[in-house]
C-alpha positions in Angstrom: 13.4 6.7 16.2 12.1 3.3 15.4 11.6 2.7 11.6 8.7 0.2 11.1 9.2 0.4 7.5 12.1 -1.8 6.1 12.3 1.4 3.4 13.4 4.7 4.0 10.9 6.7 6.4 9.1 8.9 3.7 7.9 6.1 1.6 7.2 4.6 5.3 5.1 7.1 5.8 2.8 6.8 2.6 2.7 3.2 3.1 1.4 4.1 6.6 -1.4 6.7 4.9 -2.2 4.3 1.9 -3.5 1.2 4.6 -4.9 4.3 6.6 -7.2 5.5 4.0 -7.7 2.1 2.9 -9.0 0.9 6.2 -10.8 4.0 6.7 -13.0 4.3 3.1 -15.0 2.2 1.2 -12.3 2.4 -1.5 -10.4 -0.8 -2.3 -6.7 -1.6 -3.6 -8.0 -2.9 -6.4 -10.4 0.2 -7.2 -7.6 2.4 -6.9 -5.9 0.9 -9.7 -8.8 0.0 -12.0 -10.1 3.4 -11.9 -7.3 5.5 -10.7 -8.2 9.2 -10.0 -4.9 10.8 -10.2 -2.1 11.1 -12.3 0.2 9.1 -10.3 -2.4 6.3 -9.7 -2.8 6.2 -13.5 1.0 5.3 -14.0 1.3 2.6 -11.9 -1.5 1.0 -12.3 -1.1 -2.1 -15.1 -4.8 -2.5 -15.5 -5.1 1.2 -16.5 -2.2 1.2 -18.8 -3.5 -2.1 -20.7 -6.9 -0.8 -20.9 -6.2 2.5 -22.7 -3.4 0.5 -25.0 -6.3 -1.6 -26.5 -8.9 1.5 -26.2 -7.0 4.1 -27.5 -3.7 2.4 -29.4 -1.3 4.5 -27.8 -0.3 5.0 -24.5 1.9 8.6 -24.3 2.0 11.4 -21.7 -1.0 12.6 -22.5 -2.7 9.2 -21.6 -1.5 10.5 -18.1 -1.9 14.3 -18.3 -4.2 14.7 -20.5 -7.5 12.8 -20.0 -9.6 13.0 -17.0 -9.4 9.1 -16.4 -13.2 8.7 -16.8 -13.2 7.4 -20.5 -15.5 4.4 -19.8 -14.1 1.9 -22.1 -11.3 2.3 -20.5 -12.3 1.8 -17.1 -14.2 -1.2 -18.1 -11.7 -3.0 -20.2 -9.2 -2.2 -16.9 -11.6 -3.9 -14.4 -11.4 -7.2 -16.5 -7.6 -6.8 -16.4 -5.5 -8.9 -13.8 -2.2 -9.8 -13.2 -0.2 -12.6 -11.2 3.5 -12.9 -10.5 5.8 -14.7 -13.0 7.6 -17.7 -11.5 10.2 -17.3 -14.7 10.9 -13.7 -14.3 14.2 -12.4 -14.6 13.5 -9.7 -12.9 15.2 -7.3 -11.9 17.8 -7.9 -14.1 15.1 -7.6 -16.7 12.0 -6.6 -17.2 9.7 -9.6 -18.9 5.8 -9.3 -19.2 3.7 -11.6 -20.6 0.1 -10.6 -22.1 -3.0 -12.9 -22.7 -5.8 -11.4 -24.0 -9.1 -13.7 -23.8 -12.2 -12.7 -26.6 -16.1 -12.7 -25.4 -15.9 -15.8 -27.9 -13.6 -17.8 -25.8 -10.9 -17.1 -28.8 -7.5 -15.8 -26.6 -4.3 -14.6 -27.9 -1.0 -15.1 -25.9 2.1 -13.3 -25.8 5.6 -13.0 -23.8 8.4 -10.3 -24.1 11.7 -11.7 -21.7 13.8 -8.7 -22.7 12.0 -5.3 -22.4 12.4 -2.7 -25.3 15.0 -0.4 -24.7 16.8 -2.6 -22.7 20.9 -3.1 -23.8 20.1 -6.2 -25.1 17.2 -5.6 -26.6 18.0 -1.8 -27.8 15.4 0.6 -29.3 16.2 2.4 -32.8 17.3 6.0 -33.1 14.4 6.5 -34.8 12.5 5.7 -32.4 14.2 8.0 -29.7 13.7 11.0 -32.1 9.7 10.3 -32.3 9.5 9.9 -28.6 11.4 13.0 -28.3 9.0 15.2 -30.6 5.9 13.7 -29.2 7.0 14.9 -25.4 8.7 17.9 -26.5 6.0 19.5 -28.2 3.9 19.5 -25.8 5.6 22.2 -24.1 7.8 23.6 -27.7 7.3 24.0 -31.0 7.9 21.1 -33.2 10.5 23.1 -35.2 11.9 24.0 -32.1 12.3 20.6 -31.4 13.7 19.5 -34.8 16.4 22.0 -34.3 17.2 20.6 -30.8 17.5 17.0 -32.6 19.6 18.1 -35.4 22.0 20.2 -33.5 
């Protein structure tokens, strides 16, 4: 067998079906990550993600599993969102982002993390593990179940 794909041949495979069905619809790459349809669109796609962060303040599991993805200020704020590579980045030793945010007024706001939260060197609180933890576990437990689970 002759691999085409310089990655393993599964992910071969669903590169293959991705430029098939892009080819073959009227959908673009761009469409599929501005308006994503399915869950695993949603979570990869930076322009969603943004979008519901302003919209909505908080993006959780239930950004994902939740919603049906067709929250219109959402999918209008994420076709105005666009990203370009960063000649700085220290990726992938870490993972920096960097945010501008341009107003209707002309008015923009800039802002650039080098050191992703939750990284060793930038480390999140304990605190802030335990919230994460409730908010995901009670989706599927009680929250004194999950209490009990943090203070054991």
């Amino acid at each position: 067998m002759f691999k085409t794909y310089q990655s393993n041949s599964l992910a071969g495979l669903y590169r293959e079906l991705y430029n098939d069905m892009i080819n073959a619809s009227e959908i673009s790459p761009r469409e599929l990550k501005t308006k994503p349809k399915i869950v695993y669109d949603a979570l990869f796609s930076i322009p969603y993600v943004v979008a519901a962060m302003l919209v909505t303040d908080k993006v959780d599991l239930s950004t994902f599993y939740d919603e049906k993805f067709n929250n219109l200020d959402i999918l209008k704020l994420a076709n105005k969102v666009y990203w370009k590579s960063d000649p700085d980045s220290t990726y992938p030793k870490h993972f920096p982002g960097e945010l501008t945010i341009t107003l209707e007024n002309g008015q923009f706001y800039n802002y650039r993390v080098d050191i992703l939260r939750g990284e060793p060197e930038n480390p999140v609180t304990e605190q802030e593990i335990k919230e994460k933890f409730m908010v995901n576990a009670t989706r599927l437990i009680s929250a004194d179940k999950a209490k009990k689970i943090i203070n054991c």
